[in-house]
KOLGU-390271 format. One line per 2 residues: their letters; for each residue x, z, y of C-alpha. Coordinates in steps of 0.1 Angstrom, whole numbers, plus 5000, padded with zeros to 4 digits. Each point is the difference from the previous one (the first is absolute). Layout:
N
A	X,Z,Y  ... .
// end
This chain:
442
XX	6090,1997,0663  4993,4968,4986 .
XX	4977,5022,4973  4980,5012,5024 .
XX	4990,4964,5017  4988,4991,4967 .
XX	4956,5001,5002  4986,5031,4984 .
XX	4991,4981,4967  5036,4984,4996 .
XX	5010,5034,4998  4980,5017,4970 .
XX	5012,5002,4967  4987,4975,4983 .
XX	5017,5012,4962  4979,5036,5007 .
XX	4964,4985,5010  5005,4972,4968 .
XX	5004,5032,4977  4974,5015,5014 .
XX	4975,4969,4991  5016,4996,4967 .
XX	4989,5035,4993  4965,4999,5014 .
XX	4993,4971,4981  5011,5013,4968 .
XX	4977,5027,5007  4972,4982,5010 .
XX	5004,4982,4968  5005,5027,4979 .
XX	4965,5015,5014  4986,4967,4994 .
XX	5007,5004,4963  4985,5032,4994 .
XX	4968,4993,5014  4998,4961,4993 .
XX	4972,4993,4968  4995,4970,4983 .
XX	4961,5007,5012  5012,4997,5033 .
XX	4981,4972,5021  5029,4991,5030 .
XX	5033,5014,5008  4985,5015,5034 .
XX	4978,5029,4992  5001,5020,5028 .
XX	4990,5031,4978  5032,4999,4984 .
XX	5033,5023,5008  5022,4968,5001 .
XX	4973,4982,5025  5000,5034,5022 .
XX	5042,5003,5001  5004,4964,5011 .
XX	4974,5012,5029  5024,5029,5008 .
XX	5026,4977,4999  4984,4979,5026 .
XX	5000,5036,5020  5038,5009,4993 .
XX	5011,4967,5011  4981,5003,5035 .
XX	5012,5031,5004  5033,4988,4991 .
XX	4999,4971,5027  4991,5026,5028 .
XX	5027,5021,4990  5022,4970,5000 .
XX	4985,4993,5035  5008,5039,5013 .
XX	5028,5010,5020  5025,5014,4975 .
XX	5007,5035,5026  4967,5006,4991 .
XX	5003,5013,4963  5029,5023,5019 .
XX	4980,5010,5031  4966,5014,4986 .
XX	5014,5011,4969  4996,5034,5001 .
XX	4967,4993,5015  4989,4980,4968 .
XX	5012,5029,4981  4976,5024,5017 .
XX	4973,4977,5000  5001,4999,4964 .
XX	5008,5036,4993  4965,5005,5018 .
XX	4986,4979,4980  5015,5009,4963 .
XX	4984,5037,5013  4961,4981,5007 .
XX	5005,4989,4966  5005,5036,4986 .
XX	4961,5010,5011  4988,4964,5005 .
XX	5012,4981,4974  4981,4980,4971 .
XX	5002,5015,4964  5011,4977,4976 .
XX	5012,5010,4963  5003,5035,5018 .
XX	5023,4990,5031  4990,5004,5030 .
XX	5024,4978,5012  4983,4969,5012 .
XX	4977,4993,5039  4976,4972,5001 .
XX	4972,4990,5023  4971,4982,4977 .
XX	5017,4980,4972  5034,5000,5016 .
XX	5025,5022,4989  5036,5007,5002 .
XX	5024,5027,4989  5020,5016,5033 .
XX	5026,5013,4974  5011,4965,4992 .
XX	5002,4991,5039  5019,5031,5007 .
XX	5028,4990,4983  5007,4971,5029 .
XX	4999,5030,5031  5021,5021,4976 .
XX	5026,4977,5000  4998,4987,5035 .
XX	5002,5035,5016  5030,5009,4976 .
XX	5018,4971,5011  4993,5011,5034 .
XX	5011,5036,4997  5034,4982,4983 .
XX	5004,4978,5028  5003,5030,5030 .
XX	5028,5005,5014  4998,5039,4998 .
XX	4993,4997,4960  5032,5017,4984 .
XX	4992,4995,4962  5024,5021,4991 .
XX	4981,5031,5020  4975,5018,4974 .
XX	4973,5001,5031  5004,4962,4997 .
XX	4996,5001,4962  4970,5021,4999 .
XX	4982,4976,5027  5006,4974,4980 .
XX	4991,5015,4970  4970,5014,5023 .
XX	4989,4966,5013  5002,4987,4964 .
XX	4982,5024,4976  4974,5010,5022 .
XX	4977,4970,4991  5009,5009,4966 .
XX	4987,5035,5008  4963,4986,5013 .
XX	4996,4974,4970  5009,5028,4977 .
XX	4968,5014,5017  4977,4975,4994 .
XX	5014,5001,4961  5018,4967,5000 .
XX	5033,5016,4979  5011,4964,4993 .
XX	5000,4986,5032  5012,5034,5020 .
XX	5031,4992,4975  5010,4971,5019 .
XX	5012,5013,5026  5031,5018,4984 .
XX	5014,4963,4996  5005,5010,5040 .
XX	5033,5026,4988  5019,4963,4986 .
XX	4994,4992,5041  5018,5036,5010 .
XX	5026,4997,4974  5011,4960,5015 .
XX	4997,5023,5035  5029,5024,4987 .
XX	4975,5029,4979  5026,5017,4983 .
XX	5004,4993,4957  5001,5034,4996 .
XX	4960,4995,5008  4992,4975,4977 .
XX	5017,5018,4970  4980,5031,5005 .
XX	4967,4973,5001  5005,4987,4970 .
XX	5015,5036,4984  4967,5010,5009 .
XX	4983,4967,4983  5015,5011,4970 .
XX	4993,5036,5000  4967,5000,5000 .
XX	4998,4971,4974  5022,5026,4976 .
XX	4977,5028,5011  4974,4978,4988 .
XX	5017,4996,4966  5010,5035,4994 .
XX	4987,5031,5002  5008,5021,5027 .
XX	5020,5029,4986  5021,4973,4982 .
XX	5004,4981,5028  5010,5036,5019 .
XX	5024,5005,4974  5017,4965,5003 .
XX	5000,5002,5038  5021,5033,4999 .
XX	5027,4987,4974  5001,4972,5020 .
XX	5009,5018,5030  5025,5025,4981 .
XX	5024,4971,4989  4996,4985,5036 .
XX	5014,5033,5012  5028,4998,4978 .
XX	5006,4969,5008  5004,5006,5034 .
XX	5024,5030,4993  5022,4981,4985 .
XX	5000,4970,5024  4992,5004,5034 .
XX	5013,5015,5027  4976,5011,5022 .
XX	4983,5020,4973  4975,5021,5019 .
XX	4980,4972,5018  5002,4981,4970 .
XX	4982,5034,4985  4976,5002,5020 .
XX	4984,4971,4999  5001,5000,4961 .
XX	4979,5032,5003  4980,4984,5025 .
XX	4993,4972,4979  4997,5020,4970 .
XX	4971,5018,5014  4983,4973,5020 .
XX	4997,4983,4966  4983,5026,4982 .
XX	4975,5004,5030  4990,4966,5001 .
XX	5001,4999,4957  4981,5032,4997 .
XX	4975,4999,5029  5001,4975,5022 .
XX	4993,4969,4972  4974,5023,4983 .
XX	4981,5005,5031  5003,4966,5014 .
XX	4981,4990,4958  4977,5023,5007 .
XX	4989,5000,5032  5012,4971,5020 .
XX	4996,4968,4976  4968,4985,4982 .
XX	4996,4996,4964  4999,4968,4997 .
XX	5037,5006,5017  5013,5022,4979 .
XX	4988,4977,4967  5018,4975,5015 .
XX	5034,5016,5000  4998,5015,4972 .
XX	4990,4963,4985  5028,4988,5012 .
XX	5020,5020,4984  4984,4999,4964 .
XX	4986,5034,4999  4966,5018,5001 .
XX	4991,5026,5028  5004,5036,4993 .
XX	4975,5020,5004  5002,5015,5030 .
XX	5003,4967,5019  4969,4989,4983 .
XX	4972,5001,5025  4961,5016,4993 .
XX	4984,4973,4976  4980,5003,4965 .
XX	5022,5005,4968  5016,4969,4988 .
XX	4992,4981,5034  5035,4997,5016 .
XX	5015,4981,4976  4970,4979,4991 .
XX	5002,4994,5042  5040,4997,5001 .
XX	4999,4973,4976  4971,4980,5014 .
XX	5016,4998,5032  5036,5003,5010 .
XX	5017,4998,4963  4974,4970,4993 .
XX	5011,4984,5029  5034,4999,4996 .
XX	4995,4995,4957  4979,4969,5013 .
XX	5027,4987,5026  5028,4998,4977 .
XX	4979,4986,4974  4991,4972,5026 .
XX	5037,4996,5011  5017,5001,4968 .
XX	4977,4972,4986  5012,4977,5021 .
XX	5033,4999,4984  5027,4977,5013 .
XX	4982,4973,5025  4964,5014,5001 .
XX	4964,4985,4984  4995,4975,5030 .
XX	4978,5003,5031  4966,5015,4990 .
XX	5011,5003,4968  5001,5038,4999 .
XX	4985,5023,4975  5000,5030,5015 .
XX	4996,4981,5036  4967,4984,4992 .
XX	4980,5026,4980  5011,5024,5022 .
XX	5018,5028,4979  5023,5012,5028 .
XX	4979,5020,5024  5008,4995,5039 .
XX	5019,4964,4988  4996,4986,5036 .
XX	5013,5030,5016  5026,5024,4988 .
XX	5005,4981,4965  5002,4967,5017 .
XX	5035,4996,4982  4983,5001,4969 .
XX	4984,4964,5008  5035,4988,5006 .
XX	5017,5011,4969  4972,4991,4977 .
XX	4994,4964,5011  5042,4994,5009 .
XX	5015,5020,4977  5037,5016,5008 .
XX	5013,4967,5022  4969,5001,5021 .
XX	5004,5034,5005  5039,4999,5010 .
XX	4993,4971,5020  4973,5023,5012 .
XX	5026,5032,5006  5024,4975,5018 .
XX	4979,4993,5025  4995,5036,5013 .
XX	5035,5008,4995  5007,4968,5022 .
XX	4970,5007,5028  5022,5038,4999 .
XX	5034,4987,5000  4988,4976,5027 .
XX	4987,5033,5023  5030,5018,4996 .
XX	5019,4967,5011  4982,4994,5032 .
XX	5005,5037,5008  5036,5002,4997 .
XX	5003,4974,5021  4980,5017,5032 .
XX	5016,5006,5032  4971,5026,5007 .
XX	4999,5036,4979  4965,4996,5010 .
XX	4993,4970,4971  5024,5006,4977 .
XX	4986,5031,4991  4967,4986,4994 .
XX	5013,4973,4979  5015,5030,4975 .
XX	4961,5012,5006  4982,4974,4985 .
XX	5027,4991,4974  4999,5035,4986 .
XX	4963,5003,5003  4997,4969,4981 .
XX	5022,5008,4976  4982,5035,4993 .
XX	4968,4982,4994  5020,4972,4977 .
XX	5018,5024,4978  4975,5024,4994 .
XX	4969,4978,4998  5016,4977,4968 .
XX	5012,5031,4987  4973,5020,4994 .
XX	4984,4966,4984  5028,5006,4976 .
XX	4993,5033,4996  5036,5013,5015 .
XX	4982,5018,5026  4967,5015,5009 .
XX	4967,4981,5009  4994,5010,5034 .
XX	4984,4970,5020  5027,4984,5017 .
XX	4994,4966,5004  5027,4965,4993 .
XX	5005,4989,5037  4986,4963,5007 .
XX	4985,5003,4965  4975,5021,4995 .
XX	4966,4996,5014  4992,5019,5025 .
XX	4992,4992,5046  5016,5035,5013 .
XX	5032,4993,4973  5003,4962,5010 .
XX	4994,5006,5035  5022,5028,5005 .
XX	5028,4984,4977  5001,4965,5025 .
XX	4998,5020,5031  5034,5018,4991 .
XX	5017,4965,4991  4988,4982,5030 .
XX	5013,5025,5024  5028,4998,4983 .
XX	5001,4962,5003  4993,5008,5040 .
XX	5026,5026,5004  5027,4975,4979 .
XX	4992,4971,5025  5013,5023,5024 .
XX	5032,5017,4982  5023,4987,5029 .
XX	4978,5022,5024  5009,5036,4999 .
XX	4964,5016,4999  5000,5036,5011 .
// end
């Protein structure tokens, strides 16, 4: 009790919001780098990405103060309202949305614009938590699992729509909630089987890979003669498997390169993983053009990006003394290559000091969620930590090239209103919801 006579600002985690501004700042910084010239008249030039992040800054932290300010129930009460509110709007923005780089993924009235996608992941988590947080949720149930799974993927579904791939990706960080919740391992293993069947269906040919699928399956079979018991279950579900993984080798990942995904998509995989497009991924453009393409875009960028963080070496050029940083060669440096900036100028200590931090800010979330007395707010701790660590891992590692370019941006970092905003909102409920944790919010 003597917790809760503490004021409302004795009780917020003070270690969560100072790693939070640590990381702001660095990325305000880092913006400031790419875009400062030695031309430059004055540090404030409000046409500049650094100048316009500090103003959404000034917006995150208001917010952040009236969500401070807010009854804590409240994120519990209306959540599945929120959720529905911005379901609606995620389908406006299928036939109302802005184009931009072929996305219609983004709503704006005159010059202001912001991308619903980024906010969605805040009312993702919050009504996930909720659904957790009910009494009558029995995790264990499959109903239960396929409304969570429901409530998850189905803003992933509508961002899909508007052709966001990258973003709509997000939101399978959401399965590292269920699997805290109890989602069976068995689930995960057949996730990541999949993961790596259709990178090997990628790398062989298909009647190879039909081949190797079958043997494989043969000596599994007399395996399991020879060891197990319960020999016919064990059976079939070997054949099961067997032929669910030449469905989803032979038609399913051929259809989905064909039909579902862009080419500037498909390039990217297969840039990632060091080898040209075949032919029939290859979509309609003059002879000779999609490679010419491929390698001024994705391949460049990533060519470009090591080439800026391996110069840096050990301890980095200094602050605005990048190469690569001030003439530009990485495109999209203040966005999804932000990293880049921070490599090149601080080398490999600036970058692990860099690397800490996030894995700190995580460890930190995961911390003030074990230590909940509501379901409600510990599962939307494990919300925001996985879906920041989702945007950490894979946005430095496709600018190492260990995975595929597809526009996820570094959280706090990059520059970007709907990213920043949307990023603060989920730490400072979290901040509210922790001042609270002796409170058991329903």
């Amino acid at each position: 009790m003597g917790e809760l006579r503490k004021t409302l600002f004795n009780r917020i985690d003070g270690t969560l919001l100072l790693l939070y501004f640590m990381l702001v700042t660095v990325g305000i910084l880092a913006i400031f780098s790419v875009e400062h010239r030695t031309t430059d008249t004055s540090i404030i030039m409000m046409n500049k990405s650094y100048m316009r992040q500090v103003i959404w800054l000034g917006y995150s932290l208001f917010i952040g103060l009236i969500i401070i300010l807010t009854e804590s129930k409240f994120f519990s009460s209306f959540a599945f309202l929120i959720y529905t509110v911005g379901i609606a709007i995620l389908i406006i923005t299928i036939f109302a949305g802005i184009d931009v780089k072929g996305s219609r993924s983004w709503l704006g009235v005159g010059s202001f614009r912001f991308q619903p996608g980024e906010v969605a992941k805040i009312f993702t988590s919050l009504a996930l938590a909720k659904f957790f947080s009910l009494n009558e949720t029995n995790f264990r149930k499959l109903k239960e699992r396929l409304i969570a799974t429901a409530i998850a993927l189905s803003p992933a579904v509508l961002i899909l729509l508007q052709k966001e791939t990258g973003l709509a990706l997000v939101y399978f960080s959401f399965f590292l909630v269920m699997y805290r919740e109890g989602l069976p391992n068995a689930i995960l293993v057949i996730g990541f089987a999949a993961i790596a069947l259709v990178l090997t269906s990628l790398l062989i040919d298909r009647t190879t890979l039909a081949i190797l699928i079958t043997v494989f399956t043969v000596l599994v079979g007399l395996l399991i003669r020879t060891t197990l018991r319960r020999k016919m279950a064990a059976r079939v579900i070997l054949i099961s498997a067997w032929l669910f993984s030449l469905l989803f080798s032979q038609l399913a990942v051929p259809f989905v390169f064909k039909n579902v995904l862009q080419k500037h998509q498909i390039e990217r995989i297969y840039s990632m993983i060091g080898i040209d497009v075949p032919d029939e991924y290859n979509k309609a453009l003059a002879p000779g053009e999609e490679r010419k393409e491929r390698t001024n875009s994705s391949e460049y960028n990533v060519l470009q990006s090591k080439i800026a963080i391996g110069s840096g070496g050990m301890m980095g050029k200094g602050f605005l003394n990048g190469t690569s940083t001030k003439n530009q060669f990485v495109p999209e440096q203040n966005t999804d290559f932000i990293f880049c900036a921070i490599g090149e100028q601080f080398g490999f200590a600036g970058s692990a000091v860099l690397i800490i931090l996030y894995i700190s800010l995580m460890l930190r979330i995961i911390y003030l969620g074990e230590r909940q007395r509501s379901d409600f707010t510990r599962v939307y701790a494990y919300c925001v930590a996985c879906i920041l660590f989702f945007h950490f891992a894979v946005n430095i590692s496709m600018t190492i090239g260990l995975a595929p370019v597809i526009g996820i941006t570094l959280p706090f970092l990059s520059y970007g209103g709907s990213s920043l905003l949307s990023f603060s909102i989920l730490i400072f409920i979290l901040v509210r919801l922790d001042a609270d944790r002796q409170v058991l919010i329903k």
